[in-house]
MITIGU-679141 format. One record per residue (C-alpha): x, y, z. Coordinates in nm, 2 decimals, always signed. Each point is the difference from the previous one (the first is absolute). Layout:
// residues N
        x        y        z
        X        Y        Z
...
// end
This chain:
// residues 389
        x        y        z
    -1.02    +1.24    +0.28
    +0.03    -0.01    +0.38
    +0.08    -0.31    +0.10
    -0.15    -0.17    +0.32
    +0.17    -0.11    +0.35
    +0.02    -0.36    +0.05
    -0.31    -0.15    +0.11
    -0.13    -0.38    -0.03
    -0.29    +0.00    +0.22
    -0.35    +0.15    -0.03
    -0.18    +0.19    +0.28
    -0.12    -0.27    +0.19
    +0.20    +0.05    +0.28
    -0.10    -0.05    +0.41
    +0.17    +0.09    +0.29
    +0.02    -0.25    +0.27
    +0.08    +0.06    +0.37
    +0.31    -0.05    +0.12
    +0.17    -0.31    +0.14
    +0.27    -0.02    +0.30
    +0.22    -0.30    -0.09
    +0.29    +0.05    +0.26
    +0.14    +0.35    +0.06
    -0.12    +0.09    -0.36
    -0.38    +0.18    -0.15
    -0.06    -0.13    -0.32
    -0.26    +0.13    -0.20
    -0.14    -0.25    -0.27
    -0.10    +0.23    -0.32
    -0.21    -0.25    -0.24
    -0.01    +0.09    -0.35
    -0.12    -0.23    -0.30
    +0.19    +0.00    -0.35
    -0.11    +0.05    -0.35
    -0.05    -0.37    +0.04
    -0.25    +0.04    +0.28
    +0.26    -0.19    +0.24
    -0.02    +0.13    +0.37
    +0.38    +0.14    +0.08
    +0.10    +0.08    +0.37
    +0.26    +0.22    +0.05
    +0.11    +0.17    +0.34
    +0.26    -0.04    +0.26
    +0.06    +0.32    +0.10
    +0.15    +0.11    +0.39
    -0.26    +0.24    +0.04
    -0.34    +0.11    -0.10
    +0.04    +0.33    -0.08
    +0.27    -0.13    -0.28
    -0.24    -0.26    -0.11
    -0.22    +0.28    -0.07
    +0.20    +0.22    -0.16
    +0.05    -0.29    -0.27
    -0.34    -0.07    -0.05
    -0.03    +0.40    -0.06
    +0.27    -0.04    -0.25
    -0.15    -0.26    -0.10
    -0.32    +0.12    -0.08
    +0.12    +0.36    -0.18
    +0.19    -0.26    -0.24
    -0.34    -0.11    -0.11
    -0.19    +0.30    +0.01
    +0.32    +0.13    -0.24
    -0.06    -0.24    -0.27
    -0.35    -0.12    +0.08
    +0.10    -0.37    +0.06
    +0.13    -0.08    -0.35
    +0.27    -0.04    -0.21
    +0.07    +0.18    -0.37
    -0.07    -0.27    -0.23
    +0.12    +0.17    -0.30
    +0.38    +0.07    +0.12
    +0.18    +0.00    -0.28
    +0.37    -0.11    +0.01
    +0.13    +0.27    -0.16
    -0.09    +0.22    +0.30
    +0.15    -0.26    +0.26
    +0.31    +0.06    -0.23
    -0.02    +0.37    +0.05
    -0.04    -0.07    +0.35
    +0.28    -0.20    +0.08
    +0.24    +0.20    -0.19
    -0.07    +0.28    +0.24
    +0.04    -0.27    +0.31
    +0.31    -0.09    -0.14
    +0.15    +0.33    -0.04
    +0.05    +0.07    +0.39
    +0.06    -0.38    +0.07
    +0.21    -0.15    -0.28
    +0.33    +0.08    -0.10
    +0.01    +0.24    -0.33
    +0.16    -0.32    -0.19
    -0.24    -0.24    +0.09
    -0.32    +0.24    -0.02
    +0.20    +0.07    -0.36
    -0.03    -0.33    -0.09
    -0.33    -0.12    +0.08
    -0.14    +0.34    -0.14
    +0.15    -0.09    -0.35
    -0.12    -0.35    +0.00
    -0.36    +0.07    +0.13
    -0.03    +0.30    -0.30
    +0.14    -0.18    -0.26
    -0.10    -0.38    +0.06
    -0.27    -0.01    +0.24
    -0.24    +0.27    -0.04
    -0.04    -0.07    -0.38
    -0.09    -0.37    +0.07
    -0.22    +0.07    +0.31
    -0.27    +0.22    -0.13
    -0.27    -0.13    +0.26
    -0.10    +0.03    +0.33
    +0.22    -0.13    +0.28
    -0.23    -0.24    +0.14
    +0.01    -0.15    -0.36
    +0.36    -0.10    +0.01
    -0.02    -0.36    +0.08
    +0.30    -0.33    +0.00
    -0.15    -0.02    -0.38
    +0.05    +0.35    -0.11
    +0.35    +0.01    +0.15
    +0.08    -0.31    -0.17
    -0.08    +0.11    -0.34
    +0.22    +0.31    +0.05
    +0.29    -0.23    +0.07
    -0.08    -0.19    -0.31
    -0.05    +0.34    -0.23
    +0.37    +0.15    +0.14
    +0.16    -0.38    -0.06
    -0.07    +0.05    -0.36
    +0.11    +0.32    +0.02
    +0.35    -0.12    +0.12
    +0.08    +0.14    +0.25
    +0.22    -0.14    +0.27
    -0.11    -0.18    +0.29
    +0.14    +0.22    +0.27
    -0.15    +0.30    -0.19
    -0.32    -0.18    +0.04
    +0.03    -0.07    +0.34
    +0.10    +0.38    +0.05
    -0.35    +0.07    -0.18
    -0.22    -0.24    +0.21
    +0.20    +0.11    +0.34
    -0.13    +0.36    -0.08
    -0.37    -0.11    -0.06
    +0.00    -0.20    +0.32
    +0.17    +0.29    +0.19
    -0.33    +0.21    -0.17
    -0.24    -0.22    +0.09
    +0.11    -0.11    +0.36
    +0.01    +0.43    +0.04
    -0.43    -0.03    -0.12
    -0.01    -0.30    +0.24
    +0.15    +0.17    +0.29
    -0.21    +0.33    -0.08
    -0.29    -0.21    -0.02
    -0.13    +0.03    -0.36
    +0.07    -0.40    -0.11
    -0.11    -0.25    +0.28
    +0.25    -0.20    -0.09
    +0.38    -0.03    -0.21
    -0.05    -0.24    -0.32
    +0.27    -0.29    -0.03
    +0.32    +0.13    -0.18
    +0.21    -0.28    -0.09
    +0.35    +0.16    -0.12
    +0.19    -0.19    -0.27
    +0.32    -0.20    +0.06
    +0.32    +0.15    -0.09
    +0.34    -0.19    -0.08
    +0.25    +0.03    +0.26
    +0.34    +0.16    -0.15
    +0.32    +0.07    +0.21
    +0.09    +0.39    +0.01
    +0.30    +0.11    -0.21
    +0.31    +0.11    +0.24
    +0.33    +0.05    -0.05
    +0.29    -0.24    +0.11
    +0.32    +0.13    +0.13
    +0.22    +0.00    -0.29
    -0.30    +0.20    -0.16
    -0.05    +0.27    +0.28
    +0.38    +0.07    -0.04
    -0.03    +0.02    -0.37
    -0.32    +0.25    +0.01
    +0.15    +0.21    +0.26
    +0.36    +0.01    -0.19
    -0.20    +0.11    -0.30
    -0.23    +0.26    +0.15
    +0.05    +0.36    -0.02
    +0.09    +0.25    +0.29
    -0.39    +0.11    +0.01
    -0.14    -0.37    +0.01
    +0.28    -0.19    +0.15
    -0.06    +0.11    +0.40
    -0.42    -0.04    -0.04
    +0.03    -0.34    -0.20
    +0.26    -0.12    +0.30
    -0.24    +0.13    +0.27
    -0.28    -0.18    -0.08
    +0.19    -0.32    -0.07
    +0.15    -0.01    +0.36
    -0.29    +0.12    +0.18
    -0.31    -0.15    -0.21
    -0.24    +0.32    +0.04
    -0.25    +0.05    -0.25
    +0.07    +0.30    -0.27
    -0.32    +0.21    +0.18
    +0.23    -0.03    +0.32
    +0.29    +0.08    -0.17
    -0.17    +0.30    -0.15
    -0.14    +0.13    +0.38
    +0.35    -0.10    +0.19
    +0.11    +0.29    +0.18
    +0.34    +0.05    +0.14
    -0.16    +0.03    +0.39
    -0.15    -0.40    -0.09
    +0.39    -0.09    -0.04
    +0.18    -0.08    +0.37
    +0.38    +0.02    -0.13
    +0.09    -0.10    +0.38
    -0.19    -0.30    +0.05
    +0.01    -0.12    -0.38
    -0.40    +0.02    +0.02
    -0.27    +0.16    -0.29
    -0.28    +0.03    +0.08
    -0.35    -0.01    -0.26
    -0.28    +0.14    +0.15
    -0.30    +0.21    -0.11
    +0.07    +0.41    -0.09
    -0.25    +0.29    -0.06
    -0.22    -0.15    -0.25
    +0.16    -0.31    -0.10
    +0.00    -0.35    +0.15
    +0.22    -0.30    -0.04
    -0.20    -0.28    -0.09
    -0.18    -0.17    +0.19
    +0.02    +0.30    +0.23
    +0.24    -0.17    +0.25
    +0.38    +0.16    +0.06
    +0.24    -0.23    +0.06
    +0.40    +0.02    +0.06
    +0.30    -0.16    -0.24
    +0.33    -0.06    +0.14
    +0.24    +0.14    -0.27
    +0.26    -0.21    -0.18
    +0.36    +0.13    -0.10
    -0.15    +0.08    -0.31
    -0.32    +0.19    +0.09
    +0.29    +0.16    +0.22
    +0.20    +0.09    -0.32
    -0.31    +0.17    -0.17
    -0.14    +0.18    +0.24
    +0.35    +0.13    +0.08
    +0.05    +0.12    -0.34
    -0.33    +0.12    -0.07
    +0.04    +0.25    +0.33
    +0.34    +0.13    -0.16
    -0.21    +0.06    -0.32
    -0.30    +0.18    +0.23
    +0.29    +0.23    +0.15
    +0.14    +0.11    -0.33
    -0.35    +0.13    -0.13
    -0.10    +0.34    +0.05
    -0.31    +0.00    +0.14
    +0.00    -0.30    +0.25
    -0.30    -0.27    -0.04
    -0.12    -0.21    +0.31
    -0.05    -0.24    -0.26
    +0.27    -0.30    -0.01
    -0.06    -0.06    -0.40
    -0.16    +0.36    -0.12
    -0.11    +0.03    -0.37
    +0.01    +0.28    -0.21
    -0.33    +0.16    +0.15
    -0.12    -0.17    +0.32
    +0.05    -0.34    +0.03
    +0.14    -0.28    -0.19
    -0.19    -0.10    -0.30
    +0.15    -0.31    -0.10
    +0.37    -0.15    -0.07
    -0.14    -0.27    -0.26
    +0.22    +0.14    -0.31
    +0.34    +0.04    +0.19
    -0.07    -0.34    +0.12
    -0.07    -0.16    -0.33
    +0.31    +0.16    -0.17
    +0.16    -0.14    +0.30
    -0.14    -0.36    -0.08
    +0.11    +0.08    -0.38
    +0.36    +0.08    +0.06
    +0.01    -0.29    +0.24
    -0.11    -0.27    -0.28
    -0.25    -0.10    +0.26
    -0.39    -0.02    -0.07
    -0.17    +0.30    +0.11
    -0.17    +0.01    +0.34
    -0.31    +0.19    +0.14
    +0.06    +0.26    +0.33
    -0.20    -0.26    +0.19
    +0.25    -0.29    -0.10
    +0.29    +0.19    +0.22
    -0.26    -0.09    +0.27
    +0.00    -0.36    -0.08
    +0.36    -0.01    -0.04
    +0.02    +0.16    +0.41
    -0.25    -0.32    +0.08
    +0.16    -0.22    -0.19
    +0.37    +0.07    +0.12
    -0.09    -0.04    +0.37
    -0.20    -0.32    -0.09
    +0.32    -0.15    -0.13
    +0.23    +0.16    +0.26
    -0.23    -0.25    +0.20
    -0.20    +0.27    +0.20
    -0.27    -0.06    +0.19
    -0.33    +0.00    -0.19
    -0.20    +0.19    +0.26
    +0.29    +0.30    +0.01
    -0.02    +0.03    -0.35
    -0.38    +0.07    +0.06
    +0.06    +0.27    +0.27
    +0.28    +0.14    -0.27
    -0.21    +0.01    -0.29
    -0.32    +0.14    +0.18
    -0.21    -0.35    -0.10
    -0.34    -0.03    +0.19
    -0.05    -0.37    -0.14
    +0.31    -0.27    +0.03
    -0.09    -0.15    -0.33
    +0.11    +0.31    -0.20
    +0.37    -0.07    +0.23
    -0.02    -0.39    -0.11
    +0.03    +0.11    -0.39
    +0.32    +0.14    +0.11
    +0.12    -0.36    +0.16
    -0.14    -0.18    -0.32
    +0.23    +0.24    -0.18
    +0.30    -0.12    +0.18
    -0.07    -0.36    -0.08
    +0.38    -0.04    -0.13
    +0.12    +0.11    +0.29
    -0.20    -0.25    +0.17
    +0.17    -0.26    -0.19
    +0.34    +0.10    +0.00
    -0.10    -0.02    +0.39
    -0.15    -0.36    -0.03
    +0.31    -0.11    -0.22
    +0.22    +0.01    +0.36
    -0.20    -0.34    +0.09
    +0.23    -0.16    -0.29
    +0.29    +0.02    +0.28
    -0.21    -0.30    +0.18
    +0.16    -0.30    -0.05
    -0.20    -0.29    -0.10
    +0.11    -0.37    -0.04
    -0.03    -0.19    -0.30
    -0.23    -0.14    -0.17
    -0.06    -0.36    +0.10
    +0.14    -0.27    -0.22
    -0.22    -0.20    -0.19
    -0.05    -0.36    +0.19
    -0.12    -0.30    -0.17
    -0.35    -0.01    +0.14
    -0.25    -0.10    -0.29
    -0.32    +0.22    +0.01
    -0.33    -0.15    -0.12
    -0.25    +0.21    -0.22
    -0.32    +0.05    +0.13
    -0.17    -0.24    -0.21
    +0.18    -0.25    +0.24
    -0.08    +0.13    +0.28
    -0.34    -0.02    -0.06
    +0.03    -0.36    -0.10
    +0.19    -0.11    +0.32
    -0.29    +0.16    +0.19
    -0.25    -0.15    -0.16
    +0.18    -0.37    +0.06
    +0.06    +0.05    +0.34
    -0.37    +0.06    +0.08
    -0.12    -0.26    -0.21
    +0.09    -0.30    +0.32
    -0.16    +0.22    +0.25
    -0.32    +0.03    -0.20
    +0.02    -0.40    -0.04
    +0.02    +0.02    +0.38
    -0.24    +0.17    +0.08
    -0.24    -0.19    -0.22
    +0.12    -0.31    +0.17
// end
């Protein structure tokens, strides 16, 4: 089924002569609607690019013969916006909203896309509540169907996005490792794991980056690394951004260039894997956690534990944003929430104040309020008698 351009207006349309206002030609286009409400469009510098709109114009109508499909199903904007998403999504995020939309959303919406309504939507949420799921699993699910149907907005098959209201989700701290317990885990790890696990605890890079670190990112001169975007892969966010390393990001990368120089074909790769790139490190560091005697931590926790740390070594919220690559300061502020001990051990230096004594107790009598009230009301008893006088 081809699908047709854009178009919201029938072929009702007049040309009107142009207008000098100023230094400027505008030339007033007036179309009406599907509604048969007269629209004025225009402002262009010259005539001969006011014409060539109305030109455009006009071949957009003749394309699609004023009208819009009425039978799109949404199945076919699903199609379609997997293919969008391909060249302008990231293959993890494309990944994810392609899962969700063909196991969750295309067996529920079985109808046209002008049929989904606040209603319909609503009585998705209900069916996967009872299905019990998790509400940030929902919310995954509803931010794929709005990201579908914004794309048939935008592409002009819906005229409009329904309401989506996402579903509240309890906040929890992230899981990171104190001090004691990133000396324990790094004791504990093996030769393999030991230099990785470190890295990404002292520089708080994300396991993708870890995985696409090349030795030409790492400045050994200026104590910079570097994360930007390679030959088919992105950070996210698709922003590069510099850390300052730490003694111990130092220490690793150090020790994982010795390793590089012993191998027999050399990789441009800071942490290679057996073929290509790293994998993942998630078994080395659990056994790690497990000869530790701590509780096991995700990958992503070593980048809570960078946050955290420079939260509680009293860093400045806004450079732990430009450190951790954070478009939004409210993902830096969990990190400060984190560190809420710290805060007190900070606010415990007030108990150096000194502070008198408490008064001692005098011998003043205090009356209740019951009489108060009666020693109000006897006091304006004369004046009333005075008045009436």
């Amino acid at each position: 089924m081809e699908i047709a351009p854009r178009i919201t207006v029938d072929e009702k349309v007049r040309f009107g002569k142009p207008v000098i206002q100023g230094t400027r030609v505008h030339a007033i286009q007036e179309i009406r609607n599907k509604f048969g409400q007269r629209v004025r469009q225009g402002a262009w510098d010259t005539m001969a690019e006011a014409k060539t709109q109305l030109e455009d114009f006009e071949g957009r109508i003749r394309k699609c013969n004023g009208s819009l499909p009425e039978d799109l199903h949404f199945h076919l904007i699903c199609e379609k916006y997997d293919q969008w998403a391909q060249v302008n999504l990231a293959p993890r995020t494309r990944m994810e909203r392609f899962i969700a939309t063909r196991a969750h959303l295309k067996p529920f919406f079985t109808c046209n896309v002008r049929e989904i309504s606040y209603e319909v939507i609503e009585a998705y949420k209900t069916k996967r509540n009872k299905d019990g799921i998790a509400p940030a699993t929902m919310n995954s699910e509803l931010k794929a169907l709005s990201c579908t149907l914004r794309y048939a907005v935008d592409c002009g098959y819906l005229d409009e996005l329904p309401k989506i209201r996402r579903v509240k989700v309890a906040k929890k701290n992230p899981k990171f490792l104190s001090e004691e317990a990133i000396w324990k885990v790094l004791e504990a790890a093996t030769p393999r794991t030991r230099w990785p696990i470190q890295l990404l605890a002292f520089t708080g890079i994300r396991k993708g980056e870890l995985a696409h670190l090349e030795w030409s990112d790492v400045d050994f001169d200026n104590r910079l690394l570097r994360v930007q975007a390679k030959n088919g892969w992105m950070p996210k966010g698709n922003e590069d951004r510099t850390i300052p390393l730490t003694e111990g990001a130092m220490q690793a990368l150090q020790a994982l260039r010795e390793m590089n120089e012993k191998r027999t074909v050399k990789s441009p790769l800071v942490c290679p894997g057996r073929k290509g790139h790293l994998v993942d490190i998630r078994i080395g560091l659990n056994d790690a956690c497990d000869r530790a005697g701590i509780p096991r931590i995700a990958i992503h926790g070593l980048r809570h534990t960078f946050g955290s740390q420079m939260a509680m070594a009293g860093a400045n919220p806004f450079a732990i944003q430009k450190a951790m690559g954070h478009k939004d300061i409210k993902t830096t502020m969990i990190y400060v929430d984190i560190a809420k001990p710290h805060i007190q051990e900070q606010v415990a230096k007030l108990n150096k104040i000194a502070i008198p004594p408490p008064p001692v107790k005098s011998n003043i009598t205090y009356r209740s309020r019951e009489e108060r009230e009666r020693g109000r009301g006897s006091s304006r008893q004369p004046e009333a008698a005075a008045l009436n006088q």
